[in-house]
Every structure is written in structure tokens, then in C-alpha cells.
C-alpha positions as CSV (number, residue, x, y, z in Angstrom):
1,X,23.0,39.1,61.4
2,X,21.0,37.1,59.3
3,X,16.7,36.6,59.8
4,X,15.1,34.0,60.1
5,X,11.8,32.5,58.8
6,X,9.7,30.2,59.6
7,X,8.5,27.2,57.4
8,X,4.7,28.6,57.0
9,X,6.7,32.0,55.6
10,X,8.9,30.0,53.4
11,X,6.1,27.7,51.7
12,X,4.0,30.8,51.3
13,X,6.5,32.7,49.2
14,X,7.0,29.7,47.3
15,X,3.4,29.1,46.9
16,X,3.2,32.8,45.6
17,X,6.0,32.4,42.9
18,X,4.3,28.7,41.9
19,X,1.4,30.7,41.4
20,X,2.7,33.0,39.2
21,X,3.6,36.2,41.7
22,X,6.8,37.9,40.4
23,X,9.6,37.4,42.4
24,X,10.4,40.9,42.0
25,X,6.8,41.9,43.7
26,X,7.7,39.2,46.7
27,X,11.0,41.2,47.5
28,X,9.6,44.5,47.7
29,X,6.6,43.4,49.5
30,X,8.0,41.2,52.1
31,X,11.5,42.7,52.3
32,X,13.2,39.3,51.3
33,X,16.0,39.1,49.5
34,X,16.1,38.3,45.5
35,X,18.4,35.1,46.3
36,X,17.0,33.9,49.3
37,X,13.5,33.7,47.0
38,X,15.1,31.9,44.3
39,X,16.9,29.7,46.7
40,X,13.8,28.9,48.6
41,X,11.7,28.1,45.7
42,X,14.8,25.8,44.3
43,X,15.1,23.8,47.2
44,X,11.5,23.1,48.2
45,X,10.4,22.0,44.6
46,X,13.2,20.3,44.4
47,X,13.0,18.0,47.5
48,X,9.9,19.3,49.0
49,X,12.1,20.6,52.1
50,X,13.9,24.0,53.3
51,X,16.9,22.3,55.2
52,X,20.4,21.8,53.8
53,X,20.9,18.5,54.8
54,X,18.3,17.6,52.1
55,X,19.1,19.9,49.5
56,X,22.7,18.5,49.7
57,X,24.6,16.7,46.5
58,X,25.3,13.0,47.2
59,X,29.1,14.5,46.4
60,X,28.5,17.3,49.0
61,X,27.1,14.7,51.7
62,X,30.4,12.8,50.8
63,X,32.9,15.7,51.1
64,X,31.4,16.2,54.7
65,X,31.4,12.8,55.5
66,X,34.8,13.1,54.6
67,X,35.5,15.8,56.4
68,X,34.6,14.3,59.5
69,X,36.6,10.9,58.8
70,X,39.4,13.0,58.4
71,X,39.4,14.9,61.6
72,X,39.1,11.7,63.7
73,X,41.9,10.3,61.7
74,X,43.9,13.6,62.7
75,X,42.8,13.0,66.4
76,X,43.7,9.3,66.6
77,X,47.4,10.1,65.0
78,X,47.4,12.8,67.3
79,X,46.7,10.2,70.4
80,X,49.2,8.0,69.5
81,X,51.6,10.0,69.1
82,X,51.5,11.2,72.2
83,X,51.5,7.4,73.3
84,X,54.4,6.6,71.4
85,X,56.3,9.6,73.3
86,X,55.0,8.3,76.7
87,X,56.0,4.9,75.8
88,X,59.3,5.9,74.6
89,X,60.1,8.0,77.8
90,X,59.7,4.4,80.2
């Protein structure tokens, strides 16, 4: 089961580690994991944000977007299949 933090926690840990606190200190004193840290500090001065959808790649947003094309495709060709066998039965 994974925790989770709130977006005060998350800037202040950053904040800490932009200030020059050692990541190393932040873990044992706040019981957060070493990559969670890093990750956190990567994503927020990177985009200024904490949630996936704004960390993302253009080239992962496209794989998803992809993703989901795909699946409808697979659930239309599914639908007319089964209208193709309905038809064929009449």
C-alpha cells in the first residue's frame, strides 16, 4: 500500500533540497523514500507540478492517446462483427 502526500508536504521537501538540505537527511527525517525525493524534486522543477499528466513526454501523451484509439478501434470491430453475424443469420 502506497502513502500518500499532500502538495504542501511535497513542495516543502523540495523546498528543503532547493535549499541545500541533503536528500539523505530528508529520508531519514521524514521517512520518505530516496526515489520518491528525487522524483518529486525532478518533476516539480521541471514543470512546477506533482501530477503525471504534466510530467508526461509529448511521446508518452501519444502512446496513451494511442492506447485509447486503439481500444475503441477493438470495440467498434468487435460491434460489427457481431452485426455482420446478425445480419448474416436474416
Amino acid at each position: 500500500m502506497s502513502k500518500r502526500y499532500n502538495y504542501e508536504f511535497k513542495k516543502q521537501i523540495v523546498t528543503l533540497v532547493n535549499n541545500g538540505k541533503s536528500p539523505n537527511e530528508i529520508v531519514k527525517e521524514y521517512k520518505v523514500a530516496r526515489s520518491t525525493v528525487n522524483k518529486w524534486v525532478s518533476d516539480y522543477n521541471g514543470s512546477g507540478s506533482f501530477k503525471a499528466k504534466d510530467n508526461r513526454t509529448e511521446e508518452e501523451d501519444e502512446l496513451i492517446k494511442l492506447r485509447k484509439e486503439n481500444q475503441q478501434l477493438k470495440m467498434e470491430n468487435d460491434i460489427l462483427k457481431q452485426a455482420a453475424l446478425i445480419m448474416g443469420r436474416k
